[in-house]
N, C-alpha and C positions, 0 to 999 in steps of 0.2 A: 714545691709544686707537685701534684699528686697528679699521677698518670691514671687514664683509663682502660682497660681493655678495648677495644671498638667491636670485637666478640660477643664480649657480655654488654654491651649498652644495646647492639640493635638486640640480641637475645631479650635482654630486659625489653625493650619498645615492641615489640613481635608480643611477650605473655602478655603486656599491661595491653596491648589491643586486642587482645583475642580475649581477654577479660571482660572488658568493657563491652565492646562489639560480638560477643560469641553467643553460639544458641541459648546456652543458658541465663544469658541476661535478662533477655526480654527484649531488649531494643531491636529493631528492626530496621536496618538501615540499605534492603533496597527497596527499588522503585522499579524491578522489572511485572511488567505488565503482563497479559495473559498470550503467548505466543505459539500456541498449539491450537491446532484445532480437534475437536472431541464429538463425543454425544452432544445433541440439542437441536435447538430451533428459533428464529425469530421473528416475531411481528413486524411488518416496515409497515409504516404509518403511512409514510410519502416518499417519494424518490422523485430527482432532477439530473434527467442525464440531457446536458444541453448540445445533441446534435448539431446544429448550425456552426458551433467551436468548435466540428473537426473540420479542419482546413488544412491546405498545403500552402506555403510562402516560402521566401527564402531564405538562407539561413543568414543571425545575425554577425554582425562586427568580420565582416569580408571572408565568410563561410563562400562557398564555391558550388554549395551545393543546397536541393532544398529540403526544408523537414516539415512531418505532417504531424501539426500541430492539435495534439489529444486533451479532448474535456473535460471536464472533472465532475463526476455523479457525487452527489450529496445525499445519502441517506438520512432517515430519520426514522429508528426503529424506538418502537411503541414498549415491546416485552422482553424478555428472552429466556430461555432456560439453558441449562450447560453452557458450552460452548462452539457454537458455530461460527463460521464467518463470514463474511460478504466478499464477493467474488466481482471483480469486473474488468468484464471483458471488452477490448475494443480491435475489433477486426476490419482490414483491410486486403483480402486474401491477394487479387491480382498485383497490387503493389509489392506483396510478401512483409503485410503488418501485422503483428498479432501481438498484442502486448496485455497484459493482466497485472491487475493490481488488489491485491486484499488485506485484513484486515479481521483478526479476529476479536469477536464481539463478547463482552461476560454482562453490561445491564444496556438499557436501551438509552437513547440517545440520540446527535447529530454527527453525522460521521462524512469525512470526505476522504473521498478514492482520485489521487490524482497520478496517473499512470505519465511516464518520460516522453518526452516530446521523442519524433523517431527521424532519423535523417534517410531520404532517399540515393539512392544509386545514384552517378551521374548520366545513366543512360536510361532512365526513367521517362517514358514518352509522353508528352502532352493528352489530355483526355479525362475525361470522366468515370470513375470507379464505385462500386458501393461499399459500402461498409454494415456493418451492424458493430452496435453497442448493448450491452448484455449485463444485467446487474442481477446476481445470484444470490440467497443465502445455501451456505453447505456447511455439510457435517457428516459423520459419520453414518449418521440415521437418517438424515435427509435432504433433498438440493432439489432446490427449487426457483424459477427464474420469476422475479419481482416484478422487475420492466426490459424489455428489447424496442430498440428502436432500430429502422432502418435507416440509412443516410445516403447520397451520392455527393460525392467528394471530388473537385474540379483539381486538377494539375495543371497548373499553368503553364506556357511553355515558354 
């Protein structure tokens, strides 16, 4: 029976993948996407930021408390050049909501922003609050607001 090193075997598995898989191969084995944002600019074609989905309810599977449930903008950019990204914003100041979600962009396409549902205080008073929803492209060279929509947001009590 012939023994191995366990030294030399992973040594040996380490070169033979860094051969195979290394810059000089050619192969290209990731798949990270573009996660900076840079120079540039984008066309939106259309956007759907659907107001009436930001709502307050309670929370589910015997949550004790309630959360103000955020709506998801659907971009559809036409162009782009560099790197920009889309910004969006969903604000509820009196409540103390402010939540952002983005997404940087390199060709155009359909893009959705769905930003975390957000749970309130337990001492959150009943009443009616406004919001704004705010869908941005930025970049280093430029920022620009697409669509802002107003909203008033009901707290149940």
């Amino acid at each position: 029976m012939v023994r191995r090193d366990p030294v030399a075997v992973v040594a040996a598995l380490v070169v033979l993948v860094l051969a195979v898989f290394g810059p000089l191969s050619g192969i290209d084995v990731t798949s990270a996407q573009a996660s900076t944002v840079g120079d540039g600019n984008a066309t939106v074609e259309s956007t759907t930021l659907d107001a009436p989905a930001l709502t307050v309810t309670d929370g589910r599977f015997g949550a004790t408390v309630q959360y103000v449930r955020l709506p998801v903008a659907t971009v559809t950019v036409e162009s782009v050049t560099g790197r920009p990204r889309l910004v969006y914003l969903v604000s509820v100041p009196e409540l103390g909501v402010e939540r952002a979600e983005t997404h940087v962009i390199t060709r155009g396409g359909t893009y959705r922003l769905a930003p975390d549902d957000r749970a309130l205080g337990s001492d959150t008073a009943a009443g009616t609050y406004e919001a704004s929803l705010t869908l941005r492209v930025q970049s280093f060279e430029t920022a620009h607001t697409v669509a802002r929509v107003n909203h008033t947001v009901a707290v149940p009590s």
